[in-house]
C-alpha positions as CSV (number, residue, x, y, z in Angstrom):
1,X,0.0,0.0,0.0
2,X,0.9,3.7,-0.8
3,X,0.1,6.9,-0.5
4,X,0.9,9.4,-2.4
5,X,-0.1,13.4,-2.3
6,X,0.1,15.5,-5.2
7,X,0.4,19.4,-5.5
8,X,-1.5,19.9,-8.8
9,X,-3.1,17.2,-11.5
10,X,0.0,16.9,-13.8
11,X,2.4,15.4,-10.6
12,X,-0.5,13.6,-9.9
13,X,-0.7,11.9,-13.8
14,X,3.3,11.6,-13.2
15,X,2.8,9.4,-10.0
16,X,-0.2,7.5,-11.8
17,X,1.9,7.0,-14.9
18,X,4.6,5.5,-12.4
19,X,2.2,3.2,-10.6
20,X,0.1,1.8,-13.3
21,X,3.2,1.2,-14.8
22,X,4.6,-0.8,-12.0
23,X,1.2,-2.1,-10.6
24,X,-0.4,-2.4,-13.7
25,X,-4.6,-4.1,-12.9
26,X,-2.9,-5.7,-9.4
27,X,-3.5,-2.8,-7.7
28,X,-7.0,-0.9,-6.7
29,X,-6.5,2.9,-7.1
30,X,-7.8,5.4,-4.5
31,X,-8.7,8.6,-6.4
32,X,-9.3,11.8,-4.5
33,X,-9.7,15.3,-5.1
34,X,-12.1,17.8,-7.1
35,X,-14.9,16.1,-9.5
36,X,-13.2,17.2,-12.7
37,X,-9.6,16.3,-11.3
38,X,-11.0,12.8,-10.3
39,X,-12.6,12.2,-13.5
40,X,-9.5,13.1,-15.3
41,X,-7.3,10.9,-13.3
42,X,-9.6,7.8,-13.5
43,X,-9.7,8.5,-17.5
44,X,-5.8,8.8,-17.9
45,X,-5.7,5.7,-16.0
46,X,-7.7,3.7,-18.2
47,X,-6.0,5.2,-21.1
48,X,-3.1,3.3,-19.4
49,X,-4.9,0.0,-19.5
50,X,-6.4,0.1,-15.7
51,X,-9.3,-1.5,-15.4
52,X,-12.1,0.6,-14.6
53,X,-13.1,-1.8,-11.8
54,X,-9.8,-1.2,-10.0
55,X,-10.4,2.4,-10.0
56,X,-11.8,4.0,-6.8
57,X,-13.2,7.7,-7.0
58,X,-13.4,9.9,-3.9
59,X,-14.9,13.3,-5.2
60,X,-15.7,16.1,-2.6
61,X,-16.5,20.2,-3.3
62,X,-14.8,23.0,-1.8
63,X,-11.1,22.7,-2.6
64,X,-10.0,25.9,-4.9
């Protein structure tokens, strides 16, 4: 298990990049963040071959 916190969404597609890449459809993904940012992670995921099933989205309001 890791954890990993990003400053903006391209570190974050960096780090993804890194894990799918590593992980590949073993792991389950944990997003986090804004709708839109969520959205666009769990898409560039799958763009990487991640199963949508082993994508996990936790989208809240409020951050700016």
């Amino acid at each position: 298990m890791d954890y990993s916190k990003s400053a903006n969404l391209s570190q974050s597609k960096k780090r993804l990049k890194q894990a799918a890449e590593q992980y590949g459809n073993k792991a389950i993904y944990l997003l986090a963040g804004r709708p839109g940012d969520t959205e666009a992670m769990k898409k560039f995921l799958e763009d990487k071959g991640i199963d949508s099933k082993q994508i996990k989205l936790d989208s809240f309001r409020g951050l700016k």
